[in-house]
C-alpha positions, 0 to 999 in steps of 0.5 A: 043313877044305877041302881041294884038289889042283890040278896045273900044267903036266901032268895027274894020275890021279885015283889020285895025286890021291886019295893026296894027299887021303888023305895029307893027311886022315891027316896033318892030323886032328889038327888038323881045328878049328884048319884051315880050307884046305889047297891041294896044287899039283902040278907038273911042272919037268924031270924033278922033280915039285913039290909045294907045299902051302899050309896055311890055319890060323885067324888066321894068315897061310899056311904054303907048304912045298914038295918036289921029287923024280922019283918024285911019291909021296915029293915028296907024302910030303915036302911033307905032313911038312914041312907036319905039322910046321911046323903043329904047331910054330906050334900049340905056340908058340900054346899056352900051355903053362903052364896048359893040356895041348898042344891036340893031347893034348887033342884025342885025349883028347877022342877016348878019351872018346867 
């Protein structure tokens, strides 16, 4: 999973940069095979910071989730949920949920196992 924070219009420190990839890679490991890029574009709009989030995931188109907020922290927090969520949501309806376990269940089943 490649993943990227980009800032428009202000310079960030790496410290906010590092939250994000940190808050990104808790969010998203549970889907690490199923993802192939995610890009955080972090913006600065009258007083707002704007976090938009684009989420690559394998044979489907891209998911954009943005959060505008003052303080940059719950903007990054914001836009990673909503982006968690919408990233399950479309796994489930991929699933096919008469046969198989939910491909998250069966990702942290194979982690007990190891």
């Amino acid at each position: 999973m490649d993943i990227t924070v980009n800032a428009r219009h202000v310079e960030y420190n790496d410290e906010i940069k590092n939250f994000a990839m940190d808050s990104i890679q808790a969010a998203f490991c549970d889907f690490r095979l199923k993802i192939s890029s995610i890009n955080m574009m972090l913006e600065l709009q009258k007083n707002q910071t704007k976090a938009t989030i684009t989420v690559a995931i394998k044979n489907y188109p891209v998911n954009a989730v943005s959060e505008s907020n003052e303080n940059i922290y719950k903007a990054i927090g914001g836009a990673i949920e909503k982006a968690a969520i919408q990233t399950r949501k479309y796994l489930d309806k991929k699933q096919d949920h008469k046969k198989m376990t939910p491909l998250c269940d069966q990702e942290v089943l194979m982690a007990d196992k190891a």
